[in-house]
C-alpha positions, 0 to 999 in steps of 0.5 A: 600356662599363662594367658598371653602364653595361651594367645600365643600359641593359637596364634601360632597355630592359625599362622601355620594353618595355610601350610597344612596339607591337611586343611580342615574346617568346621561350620558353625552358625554365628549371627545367623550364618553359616561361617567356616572355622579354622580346625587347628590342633592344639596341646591339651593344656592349651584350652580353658574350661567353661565355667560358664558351662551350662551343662554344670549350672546346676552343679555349680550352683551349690558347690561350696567354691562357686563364688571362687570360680565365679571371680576368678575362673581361670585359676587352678583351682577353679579349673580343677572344680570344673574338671571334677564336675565333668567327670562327675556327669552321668555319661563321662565314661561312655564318652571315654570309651567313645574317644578311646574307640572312634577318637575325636569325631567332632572338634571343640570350639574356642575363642582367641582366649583359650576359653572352650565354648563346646567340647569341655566334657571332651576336654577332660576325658582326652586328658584323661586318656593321655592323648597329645592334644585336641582339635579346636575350631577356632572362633574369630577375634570379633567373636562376643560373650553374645555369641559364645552362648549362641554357639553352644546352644546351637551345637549342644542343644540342636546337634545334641552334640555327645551329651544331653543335658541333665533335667535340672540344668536343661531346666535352669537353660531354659529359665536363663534364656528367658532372662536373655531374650525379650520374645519367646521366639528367640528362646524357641530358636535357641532350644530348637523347640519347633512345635508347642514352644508356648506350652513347652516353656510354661510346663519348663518353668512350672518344673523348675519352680516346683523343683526351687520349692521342694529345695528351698524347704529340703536343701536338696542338691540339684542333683537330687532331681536329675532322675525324678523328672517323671515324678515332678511332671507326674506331680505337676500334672496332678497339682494343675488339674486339681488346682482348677477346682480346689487350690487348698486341696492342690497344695495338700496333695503337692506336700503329701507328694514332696514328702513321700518323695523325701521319704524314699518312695518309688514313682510308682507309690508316689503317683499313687499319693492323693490330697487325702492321702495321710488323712485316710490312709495313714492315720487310721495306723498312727495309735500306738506306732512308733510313727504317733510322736512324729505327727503330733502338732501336724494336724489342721483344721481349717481354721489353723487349730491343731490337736493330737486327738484330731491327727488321730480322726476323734474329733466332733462329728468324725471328719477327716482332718488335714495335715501340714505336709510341709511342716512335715517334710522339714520335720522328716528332714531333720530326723536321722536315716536310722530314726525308728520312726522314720522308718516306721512312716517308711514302712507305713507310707510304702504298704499304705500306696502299694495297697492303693496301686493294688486295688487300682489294678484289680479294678482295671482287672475286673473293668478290662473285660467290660470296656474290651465288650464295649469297644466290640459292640461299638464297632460292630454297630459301626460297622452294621451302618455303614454296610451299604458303603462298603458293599457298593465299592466294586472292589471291596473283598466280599468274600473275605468280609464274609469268611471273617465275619463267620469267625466272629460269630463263632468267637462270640458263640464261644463266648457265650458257652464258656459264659453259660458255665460260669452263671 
């Protein structure tokens, strides 16, 4: 369908709105107010997918056939990108059966011009199911590119319409916006952020950046990271507190992190991975595995020297010596996924964390009990001061204070026979 073809048709449909015995609108916030929308039916190839969707920004952004999209959105092609992009996310066929269920709850909304601006994902998934056609709300002819993002954010984002966005495209909004907006309140309204808008957009941008870096030195898709957002909040969090006091050591224990995370470790192991990790624990295993080759020239001192025999802690005086993480995370990158020493650094890296995770957990075993004593003893002294108090209230339950009381001496009486059996 060509675009005068497309016009057309909505125009039809807009003429015959007032004939309808059936009048539906719908209210969307355009320019801060309220403004009812015309709700008219309309053939399925009638609207055109967004490219400027950003729920696929980050999709978009690596496909081979952006700049073709980019320049000429509107073509097949570009449209059957989108449309393959669409069905790609994570709860397309949730939103199927949804439709197929309940049918359309919520129309689109599209300008003059056929162009979707909400309701791309619903677009795809009822043509997929075969139904006749969609409901649109239909923007008015003044409507601007201004506007058309101010729609989306306020019905994608605020009404969580259908679908939340994945954590690398709600990251690349949030960088979007600031590029948009000169005051952090207008990016604040834009997402609905109402609490915390300073620290939120500074935590945001810091994940987007780290995910930028761990991309410019891997090649990693977007999507690579839409399932580690605790990973990369995990490892901002530790980047920032050691950051404060040690910057060298903060970079040390990001690059240790991003290569246990390349590697194939779980959240879990990677969380367990500190500055000192490869230096500490993964080195004392290096002579004589197949892992040996693979670090050679990655050991540094501080003055930038490397030395096998230093990789391997023989070095003057027995220190410790630091590695090139980042060298080794493109190294690692390079090696194919049946590489015997890739799977020998897997193996070593996996038992190296698990035993760490294990020794923190006995630790919090044997430091349970102490700290459950602790807290006990607190509040019983608390509770010894403020006695008088609570004995002077009229209609504090004196005889249920002092019921249970008497069970807590027994508890504690127990306790000291059973502790009399073991020392």
């Amino acid at each position: 369908m060509d675009q005068n073809l497309r016009r057309e048709t909505i125009e039809l449909e807009l003429q015959g709105y007032e004939d309808r015995k059936d009048k539906r609108r719908e209210s969307i916030e355009i320019r801060g107010e309220k403004t009812p929308l015309e709700v008219v039916r309309v053939n399925l190839d009638v609207p055109l997918l967004n490219h400027d969707n950003s729920r696929l920004r980050a999709q978009l952004s690596t496909h081979s056939l952006r700049e073709k999209v980019q320049q000429n959105p509107t073509s097949q092609e570009s449209q059957e990108v989108l449309t393959t992009l669409l069905r790609q996310t994570a709860q397309y066929k949730a939103l199927c059966e949804q439709l197929e269920d309940m049918g359309q709850m919520e129309p689109g909304v599209i300008t003059r011009d056929g162009m979707l601006v909400d309701g791309n994902t619903r677009l795809v998934a009822l043509r997929d199911s075969g139904v006749g056609g969609i409901d649109v709300a239909v923007l008015p002819i003044t409507a601007n590119d201004n506007d058309f993002f101010d729609i989306e954010m306020s019905i994608q984002l605020r009404k969580l319409v259908h679908r939340d966005y994945t954590y690398t495209n709600l990251l690349l909004l949030v960088k979007s916006l600031t590029e948009r907006f000169e005051s952090n309140e207008a990016i604040f309204n834009a997402l609905g952020w109402k609490k915390d808008g300073e620290r939120r957009l500074e935590r945001h941008l810091r994940w987007l950046s780290l995910v930028e870096e761990i991309r410019r030195e891997s090649e990693k898709d977007y999507i690579f990271f839409d399932d580690k957002a605790e990973l990369i909040k995990n490892l901002d969090e530790a980047y920032q507190s050691l950051l404060q006091s040690d910057p060298s050591e903060a970079e040390n224990l990001k690059w240790n992190r991003i290569f246990s995370l390349v590697l194939g470790l779980n959240k879990d192991e990677v969380r367990a991975i500190d500055e000192t990790f490869v230096s500490a624990q993964i080195s004392q295993h290096l002579p004589g595995s197949d892992a040996e080759p693979f670090f050679e020239g990655l050991a540094v001192e501080d003055s930038g020297s490397t030395s096998l025999a230093g990789l391997l802690g023989q070095e003057k005086g027995g220190g410790q010596r630091k590695y090139d993480m980042k060298l080794a995370t493109k190294r690692l990158l390079a090696l194919d996924e049946g590489d015997e020493s890739r799977g020998a650094i897997f193996r070593d890296f996996k038992s190296s964390a698990r035993a760490i995770i294990e020794r923190k957990v006995k630790e919090e075993i044997r430091t349970q009990p102490l700290e459950y004593l602790d807290e006990i003893a607190d509040k019983v002294d608390e509770l010894a001061r403020n006695l008088p108090i609570y004995f002077e209230d009229e209609k504090f339950d004196k005889g249920k204070f002092q019921f249970r009381s008497k069970k807590l001496v027994k508890a504690i009486k127990e306790l000291e026979d059973l502790l009399n059996q073991y020392l």
